[in-house]
C-alpha positions in Angstrom: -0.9 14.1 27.9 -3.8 13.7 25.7 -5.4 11.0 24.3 -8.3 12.1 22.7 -8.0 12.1 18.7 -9.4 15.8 16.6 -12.8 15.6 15.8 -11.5 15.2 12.1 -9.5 11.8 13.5 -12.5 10.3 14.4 -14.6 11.1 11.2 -12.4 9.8 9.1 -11.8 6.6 11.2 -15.9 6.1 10.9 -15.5 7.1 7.0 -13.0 4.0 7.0 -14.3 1.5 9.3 -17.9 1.8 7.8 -16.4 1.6 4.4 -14.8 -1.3 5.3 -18.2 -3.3 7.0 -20.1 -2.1 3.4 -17.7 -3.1 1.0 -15.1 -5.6 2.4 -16.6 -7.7 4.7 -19.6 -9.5 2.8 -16.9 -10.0 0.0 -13.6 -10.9 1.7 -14.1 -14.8 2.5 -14.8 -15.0 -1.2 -11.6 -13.2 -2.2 -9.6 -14.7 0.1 -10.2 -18.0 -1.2 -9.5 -17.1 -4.9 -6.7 -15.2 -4.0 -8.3 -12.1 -5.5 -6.9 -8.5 -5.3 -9.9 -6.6 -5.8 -9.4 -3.5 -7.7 -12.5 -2.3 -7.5 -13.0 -1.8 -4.1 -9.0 -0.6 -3.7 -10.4 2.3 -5.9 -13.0 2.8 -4.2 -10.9 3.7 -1.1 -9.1 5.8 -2.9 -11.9 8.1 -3.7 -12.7 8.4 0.0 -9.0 9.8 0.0 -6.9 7.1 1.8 -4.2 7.1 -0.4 -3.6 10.7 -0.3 -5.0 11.2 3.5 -1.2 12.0 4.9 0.0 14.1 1.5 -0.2 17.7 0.8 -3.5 19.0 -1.4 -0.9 20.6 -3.7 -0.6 16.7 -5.1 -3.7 16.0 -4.6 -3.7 14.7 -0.7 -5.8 15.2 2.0 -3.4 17.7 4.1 -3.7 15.4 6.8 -1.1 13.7 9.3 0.2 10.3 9.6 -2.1 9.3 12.8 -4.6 9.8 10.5 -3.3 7.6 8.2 -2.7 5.0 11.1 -6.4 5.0 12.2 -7.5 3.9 8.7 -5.1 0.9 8.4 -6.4 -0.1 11.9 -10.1 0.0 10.9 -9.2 -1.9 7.9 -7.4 -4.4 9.2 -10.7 -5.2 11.6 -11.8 -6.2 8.6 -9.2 -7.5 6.8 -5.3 -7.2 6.8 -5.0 -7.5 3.3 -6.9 -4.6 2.2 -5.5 -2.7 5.2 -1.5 -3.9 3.6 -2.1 -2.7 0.4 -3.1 0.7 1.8 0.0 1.1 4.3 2.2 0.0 1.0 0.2 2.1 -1.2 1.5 5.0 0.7 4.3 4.4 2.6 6.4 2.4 0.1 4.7 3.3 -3.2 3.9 7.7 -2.8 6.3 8.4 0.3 9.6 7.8 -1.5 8.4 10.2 -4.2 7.1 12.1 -1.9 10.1 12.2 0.5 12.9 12.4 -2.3 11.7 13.0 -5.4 11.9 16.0 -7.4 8.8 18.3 -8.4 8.6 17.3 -11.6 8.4 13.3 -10.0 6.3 14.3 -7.0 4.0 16.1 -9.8 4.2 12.9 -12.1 3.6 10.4 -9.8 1.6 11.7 -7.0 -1.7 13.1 -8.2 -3.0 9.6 -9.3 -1.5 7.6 -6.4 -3.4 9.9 -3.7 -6.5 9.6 -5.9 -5.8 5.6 -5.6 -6.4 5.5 -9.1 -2.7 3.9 -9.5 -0.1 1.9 -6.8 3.6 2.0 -6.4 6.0 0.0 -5.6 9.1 -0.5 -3.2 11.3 -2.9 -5.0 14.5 -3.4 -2.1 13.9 -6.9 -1.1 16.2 -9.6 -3.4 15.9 -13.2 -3.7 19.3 -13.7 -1.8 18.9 -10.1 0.6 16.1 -9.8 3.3 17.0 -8.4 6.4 20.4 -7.8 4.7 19.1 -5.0 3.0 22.4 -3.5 2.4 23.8 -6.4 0.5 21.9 -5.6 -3.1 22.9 -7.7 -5.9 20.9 -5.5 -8.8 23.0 -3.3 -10.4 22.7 -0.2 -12.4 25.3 1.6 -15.0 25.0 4.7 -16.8 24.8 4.5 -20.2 26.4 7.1 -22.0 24.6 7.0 -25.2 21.1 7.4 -24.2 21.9 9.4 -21.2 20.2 7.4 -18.5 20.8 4.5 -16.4 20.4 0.5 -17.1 19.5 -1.5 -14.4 19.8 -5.3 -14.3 18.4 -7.8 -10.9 16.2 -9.3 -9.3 13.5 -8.5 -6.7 11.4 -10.5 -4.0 7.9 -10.3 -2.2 6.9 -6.9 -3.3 3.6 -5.5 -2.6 1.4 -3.5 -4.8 3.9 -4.8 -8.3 1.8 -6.5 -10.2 -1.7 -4.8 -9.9 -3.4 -3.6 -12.9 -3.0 0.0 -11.7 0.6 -0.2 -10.7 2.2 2.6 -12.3 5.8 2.6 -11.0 8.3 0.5 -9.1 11.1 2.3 -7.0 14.2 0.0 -7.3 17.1 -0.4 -5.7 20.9 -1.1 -7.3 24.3 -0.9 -6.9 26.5 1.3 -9.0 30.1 2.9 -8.5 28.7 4.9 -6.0 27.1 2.8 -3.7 23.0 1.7 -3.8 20.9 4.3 -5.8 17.0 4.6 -6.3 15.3 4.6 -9.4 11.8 5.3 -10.3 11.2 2.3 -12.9 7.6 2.7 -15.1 5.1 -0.4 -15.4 5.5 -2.2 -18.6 8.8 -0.5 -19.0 11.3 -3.0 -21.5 13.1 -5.6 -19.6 11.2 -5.4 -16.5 9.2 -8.7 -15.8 6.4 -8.8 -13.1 6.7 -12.8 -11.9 3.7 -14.9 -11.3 2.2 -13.9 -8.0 3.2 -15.8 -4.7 1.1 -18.4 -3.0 1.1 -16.8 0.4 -0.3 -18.3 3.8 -1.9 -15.3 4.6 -2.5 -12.0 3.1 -3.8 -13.6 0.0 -5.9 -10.4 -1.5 -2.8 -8.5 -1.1 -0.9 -8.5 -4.7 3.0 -9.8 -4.4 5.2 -10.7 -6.6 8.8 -11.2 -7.3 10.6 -8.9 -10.4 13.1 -9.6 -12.8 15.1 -6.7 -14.4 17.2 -7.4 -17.7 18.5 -4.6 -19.3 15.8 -1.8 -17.9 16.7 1.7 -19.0 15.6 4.9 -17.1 16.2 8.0 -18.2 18.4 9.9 -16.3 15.7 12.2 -14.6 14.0 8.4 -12.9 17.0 8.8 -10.5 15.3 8.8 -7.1 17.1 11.7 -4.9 20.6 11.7 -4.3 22.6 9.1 -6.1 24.4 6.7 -3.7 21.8 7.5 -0.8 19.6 4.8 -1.7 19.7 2.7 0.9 19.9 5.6 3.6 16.7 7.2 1.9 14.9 3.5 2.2 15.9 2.9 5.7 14.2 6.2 6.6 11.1 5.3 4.8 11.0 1.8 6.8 10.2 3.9 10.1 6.9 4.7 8.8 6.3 2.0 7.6 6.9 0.0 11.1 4.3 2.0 12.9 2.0 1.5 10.0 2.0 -2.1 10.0 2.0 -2.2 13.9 -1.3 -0.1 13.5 -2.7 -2.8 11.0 -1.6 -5.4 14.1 -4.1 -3.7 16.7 -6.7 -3.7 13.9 -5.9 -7.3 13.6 -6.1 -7.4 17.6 -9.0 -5.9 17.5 -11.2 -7.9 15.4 -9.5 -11.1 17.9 -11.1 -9.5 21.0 -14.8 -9.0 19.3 -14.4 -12.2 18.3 -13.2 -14.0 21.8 -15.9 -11.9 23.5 -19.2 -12.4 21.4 -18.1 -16.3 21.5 -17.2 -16.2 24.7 -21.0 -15.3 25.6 -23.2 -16.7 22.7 -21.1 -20.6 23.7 -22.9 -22.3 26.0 -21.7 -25.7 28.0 -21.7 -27.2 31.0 -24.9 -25.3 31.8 -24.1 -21.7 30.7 -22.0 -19.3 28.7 -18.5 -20.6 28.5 -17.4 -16.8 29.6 -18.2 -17.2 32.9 -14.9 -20.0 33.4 -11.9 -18.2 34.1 -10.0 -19.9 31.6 -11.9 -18.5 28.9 -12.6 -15.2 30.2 -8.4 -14.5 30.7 -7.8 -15.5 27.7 -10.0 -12.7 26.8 -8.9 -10.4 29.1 -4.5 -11.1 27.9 -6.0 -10.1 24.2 -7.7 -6.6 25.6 -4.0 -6.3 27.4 -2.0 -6.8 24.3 -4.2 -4.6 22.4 -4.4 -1.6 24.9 -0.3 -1.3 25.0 0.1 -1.7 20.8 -2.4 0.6 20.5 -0.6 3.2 23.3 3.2 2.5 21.6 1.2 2.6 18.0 0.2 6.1 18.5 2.9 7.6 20.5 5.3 6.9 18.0 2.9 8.4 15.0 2.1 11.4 17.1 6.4 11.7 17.4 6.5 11.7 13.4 3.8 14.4 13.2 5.5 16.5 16.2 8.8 16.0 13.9 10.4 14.7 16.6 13.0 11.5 16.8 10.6 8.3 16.3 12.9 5.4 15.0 13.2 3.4 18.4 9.8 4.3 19.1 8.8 2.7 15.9 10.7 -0.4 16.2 9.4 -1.0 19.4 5.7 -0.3 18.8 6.5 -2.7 15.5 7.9 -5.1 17.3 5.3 -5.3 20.5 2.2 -5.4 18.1 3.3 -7.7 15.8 4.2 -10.5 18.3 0.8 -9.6 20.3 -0.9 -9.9 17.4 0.0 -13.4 16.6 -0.9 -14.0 20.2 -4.2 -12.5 20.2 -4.8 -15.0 17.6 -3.7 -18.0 18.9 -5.7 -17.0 21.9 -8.7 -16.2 20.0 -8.4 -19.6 18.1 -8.9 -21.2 21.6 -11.3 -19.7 22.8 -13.5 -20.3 19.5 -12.1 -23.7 19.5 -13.4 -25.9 16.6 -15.7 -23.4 15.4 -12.6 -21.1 14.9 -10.6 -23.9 13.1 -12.9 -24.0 9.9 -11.4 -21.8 7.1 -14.6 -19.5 7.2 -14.1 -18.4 9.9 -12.7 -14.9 10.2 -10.4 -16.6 13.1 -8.7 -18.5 10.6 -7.9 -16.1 8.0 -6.6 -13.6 11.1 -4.1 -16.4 12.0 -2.7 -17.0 8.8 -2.3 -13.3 8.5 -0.8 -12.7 11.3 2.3 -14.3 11.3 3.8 -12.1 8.1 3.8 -9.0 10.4 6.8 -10.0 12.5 8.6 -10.3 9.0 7.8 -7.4 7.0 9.4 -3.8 6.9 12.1 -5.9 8.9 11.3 -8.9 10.8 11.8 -8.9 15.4 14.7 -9.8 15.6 16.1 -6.6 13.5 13.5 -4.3 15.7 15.6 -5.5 18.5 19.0 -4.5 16.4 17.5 -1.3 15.7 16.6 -0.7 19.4 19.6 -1.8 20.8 21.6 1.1 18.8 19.4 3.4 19.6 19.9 2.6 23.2 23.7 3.1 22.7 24.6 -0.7 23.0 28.2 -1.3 21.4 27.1 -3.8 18.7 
């Protein structure tokens, strides 16, 4: 066993993490307050190759491997979760599909400009009426004879990345004759409306919006891989994006524990540092815990995917462990800052609020347990 990252790991961590001290942190209190997606410094990222870190250089990637990837979500989400989001979207929801499923001519379309981070996809499966339920998609497609291509009609719900204003295309799911299909569904294309943008508890520099499709046509080559296969092709995109946003939860961890610690030492009361009561210093001490098994069940289950091994318990488990800790590690943090932790300046605050989405997103805890249940042979 090794746990040592390449040499190459740990540069571009440091590329990422130093990135993020420069050009998130003195700005992100002010964002998040304005609920501001900042596109500027989203493109910025993408020119230290981000976006296209885990991708082939024949479309314009890095040639890198998904532990890579997962090592730049962590040092964002030190920083903040919601720049770290719209990278582990940008690439795991928006380019993978393409990526995955798509044909040449799509992977050459699409893909250049997404690993340059000069444009975001999209991953429209979520419906007003369908969360976790997945499966049951209401929007609908037909194939119109006429033009030769497809017309969708629904509606979509919490989608990251939709609305920005380099968003170049939407994957969206529908139901047809032969079960759920995926399209590949051009910004500003007729019929498709991008909603208002949510008011969210947390995550507020992150861009999400709900969709409306009336009458969208695609042309028949926007089919997304094998028609009817939809839904299978999604669910096996969802494993990477589990371990993804488990990484972005020990980022999140992370920044809890620096914060517990240096307030831990700088408080003083009663005579001293407040570290030196053992209330206060276990708190500390249960954050370091949570955040030395995510990271462990984080990383095994990304160094599975780039073995090309079997990762999908793996990934719900590590998804599921990280994202609970991570709400933990804030409520824990919280305490130990106390008051000075309660303010809405605080970094404390804004890591609480965003904690809680990551036990809901690519599939809340309670269907991490459904997937790890099958996968231990239960008879559901």
């Amino acid at each position: 066993m090794n746990f040592d990252f390449t040499d190459e790991q740990e540069s571009f961590r440091q590329v990422i993490a130093d990135f993020a001290k420069q050009e998130i942190a003195p700005h992100i209190s002010k964002w998040d307050q304005d609920h501001y997606f900042p596109v500027d410094a989203v493109k910025k990222l993408g020119t230290l190759g981000a976006f296209g870190v885990s991708f082939p250089e024949a479309y314009g990637g890095g040639g890198g491997d998904f532990t890579t990837l997962c090592l730049a979500i962590e040092e964002l989400a030190k920083v903040d979760s919601s720049i770290a989001i719209t990278l582990s979207a940008g690439v795991g929801l928006g380019a993978n599909p393409i990526y995955k499923f798509g044909s040449e001519e799509q992977r050459n379309r699409w893909l250049p400009e997404m690993c340059a981070g000069s444009s975001l996809g999209a991953f429209g499966l979520t419906e007003p009426d369908g969360g976790s339920d997945a499966g049951a998609t209401r929007s609908s497609y037909a194939f119109d004879d006429r033009r030769m291509g497809f017309v969708i009609n629904g509606s979509k719900a919490y989608i990251t990345n939709s609305g920005t204003p380099i968003t170049s295309v939407i994957t969206i799911t529908a139901r047809g004759d032969d079960g759920i299909s995926a399209f590949l569904v051009p910004s500003g294309t007729s019929g498709l409306t991008v909603e208002p943008p949510y008011r969210k508890l947390g995550w507020h520099s992150s861009d999400t919006h709900g969709l409306s499709l009336v009458d969208v046509f695609v042309e028949k080559e926007d089919l997304l891989g094998q028609p009817g296969r939809g839904f299978a092709q999604f669910l096996s995109i969802l494993d990477d994006g589990r371990v993804a946003i488990a990484a972005l939860a020990c980022g999140l961890i992370s920044a809890c524990l620096d914060i517990a610690v240096d307030h831990a030492n700088s408080r003083n009361a009663f005579g001293g540092p407040i570290s030196r009561f053992q209330g206060v210093s276990f708190m500390c001490s249960e954050i370091a815990i949570k955040l030395e098994v995510a990271r462990t069940m984080v990383y095994r289950a990304a160094w599975l995917k780039d073995m090309e091994r079997p990762f999908k318990k793996e990934a719900a488990i590590a998804k599921a462990y990280s994202s609970e800790a991570a709400i933990d590690a804030t409520r824990l943090a919280l305490q130990v800052t106390g008051g000075a932790g309660f303010i809405e300046d605080s970094p404390i605050a804004r890591h609480y609020r965003d904690a809680k989405i990551l036990e809901i997103g690519e599939g809340t805890s309670e269907i991490q347990r459904l997937v790890i249940a099958r996968e231990l042979g239960l008879k559901l």
